[in-house]
C-alpha positions in Angstrom: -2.0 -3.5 -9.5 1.4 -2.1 -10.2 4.4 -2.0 -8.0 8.1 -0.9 -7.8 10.9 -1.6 -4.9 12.5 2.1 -3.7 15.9 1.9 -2.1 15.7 4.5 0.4 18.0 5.3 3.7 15.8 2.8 5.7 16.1 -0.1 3.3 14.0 -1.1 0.5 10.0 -0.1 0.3 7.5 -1.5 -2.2 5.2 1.2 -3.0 2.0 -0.4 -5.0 0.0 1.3 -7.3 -3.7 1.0 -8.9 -6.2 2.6 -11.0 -3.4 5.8 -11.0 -3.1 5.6 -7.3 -1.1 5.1 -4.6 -2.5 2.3 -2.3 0.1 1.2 -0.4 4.1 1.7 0.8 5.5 -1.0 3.0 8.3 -3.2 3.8 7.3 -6.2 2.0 9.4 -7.7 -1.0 7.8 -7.6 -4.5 8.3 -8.4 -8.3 8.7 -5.0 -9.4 6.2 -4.5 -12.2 6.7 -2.1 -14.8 6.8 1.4 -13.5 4.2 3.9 -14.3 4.0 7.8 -13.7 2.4 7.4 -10.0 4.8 5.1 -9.2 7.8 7.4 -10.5 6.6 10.3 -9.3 6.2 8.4 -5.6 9.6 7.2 -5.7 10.8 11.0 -6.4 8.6 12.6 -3.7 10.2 9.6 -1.3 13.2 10.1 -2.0 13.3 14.1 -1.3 12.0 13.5 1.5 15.0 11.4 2.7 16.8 14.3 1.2 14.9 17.0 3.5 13.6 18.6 0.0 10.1 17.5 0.8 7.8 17.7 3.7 4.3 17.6 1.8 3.3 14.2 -0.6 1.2 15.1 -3.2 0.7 12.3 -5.3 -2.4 10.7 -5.7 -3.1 8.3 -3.1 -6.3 5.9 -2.4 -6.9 4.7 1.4 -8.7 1.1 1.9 -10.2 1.2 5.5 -13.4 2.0 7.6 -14.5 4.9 7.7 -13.2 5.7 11.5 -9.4 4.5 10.3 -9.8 6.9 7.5 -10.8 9.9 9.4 -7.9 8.9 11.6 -5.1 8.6 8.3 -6.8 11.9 7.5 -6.2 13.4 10.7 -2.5 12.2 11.1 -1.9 14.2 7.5 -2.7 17.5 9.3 0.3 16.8 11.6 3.1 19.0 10.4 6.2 18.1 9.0 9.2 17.7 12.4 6.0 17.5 14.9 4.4 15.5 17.3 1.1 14.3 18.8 -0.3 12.3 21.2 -2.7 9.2 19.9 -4.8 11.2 22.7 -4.8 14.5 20.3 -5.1 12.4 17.2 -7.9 11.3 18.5 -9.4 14.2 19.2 -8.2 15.6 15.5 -10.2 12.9 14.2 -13.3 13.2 15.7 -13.4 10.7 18.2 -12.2 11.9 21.5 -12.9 9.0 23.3 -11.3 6.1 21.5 -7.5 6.5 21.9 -6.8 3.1 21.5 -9.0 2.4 18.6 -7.0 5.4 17.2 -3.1 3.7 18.1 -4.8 0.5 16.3 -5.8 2.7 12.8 -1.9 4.0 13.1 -0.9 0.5 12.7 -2.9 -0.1 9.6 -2.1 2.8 8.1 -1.5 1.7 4.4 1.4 4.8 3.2 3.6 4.4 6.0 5.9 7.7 5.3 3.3 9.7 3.6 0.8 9.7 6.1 2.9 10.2 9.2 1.9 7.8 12.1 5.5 8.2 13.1 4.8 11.6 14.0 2.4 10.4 17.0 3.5 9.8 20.3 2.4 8.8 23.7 1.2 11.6 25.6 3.8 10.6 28.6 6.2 12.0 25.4 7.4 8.5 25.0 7.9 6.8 21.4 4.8 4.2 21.6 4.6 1.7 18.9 4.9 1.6 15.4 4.4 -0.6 12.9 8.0 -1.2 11.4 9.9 -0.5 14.3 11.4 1.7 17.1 14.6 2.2 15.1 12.7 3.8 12.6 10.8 5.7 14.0 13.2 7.4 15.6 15.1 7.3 12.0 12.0 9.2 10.5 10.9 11.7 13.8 15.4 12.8 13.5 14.9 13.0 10.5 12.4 15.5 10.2 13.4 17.6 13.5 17.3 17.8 12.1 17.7 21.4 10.4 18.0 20.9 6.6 
């Protein structure tokens, strides 16, 4: 597994690479490794998204996860760029309309923070909920995206 550290607008993020695929982004500190042509062409897709040059990742990516948290990462890609939904939709997006709680715990796994857009889902009372790295940034990410570019 290789990895890199990106200095973005919302601190550093270690994105980690194997077999040619993106497997995870996250706050964590690393060792960078030595960078590799996933890797560099994840840390340029990031970093035009900060830039409001890119609302669509198309990198290769790999998702480790049940089969119900994938449908559910799979599901929050459909979610456009500068939009919201409720876990209650996302649910329903994914195939399992009854398990809206099950579907706010998959958002908190979610391996490619950023890329797949949990911070694009919101309570259906049109309040924030949780997310994994933060209230700050997720309001960071969702102004982000709903700021003309």
């Amino acid at each position: 597994m290789n990895s890199i550290q990106v200095n973005t607008p919302v601190g550093h993020l270690t994105v980690c690479e194997d077999n040619g695929r993106i497997v995870s982004i996250s706050k964590k500190s690393c060792e960078n490794t030595e960078s590799n042509d996933v890797l560099e062409q994840c840390r340029i897709q990031l970093m035009e998204y900060f830039d409001k040059k890119r609302r669509i990742f198309d990198f290769p990516m790999y998702f480790e996860g049940t089969d119900f948290q994938k449908a559910v990462w799979k599901a929050m890609m459909e979610i456009k760029y500068g939009e919201t939904v409720s876990y209650q939709k996302l649910a329903k997006m994914a195939g399992y309309p009854n398990a809206v709680r099950a579907v706010g715990t998959a958002c908190g796994k979610n391996p490619l923070c950023i890329v797949v857009p949990c911070h694009r889902v919101i309570r259906s009372d049109g309040q924030m909920g949780n997310y994994a790295w933060g209230q700050k940034m997720k309001q960071y990410l969702l102004k982000l995206e709903m700021e003309e570019s």
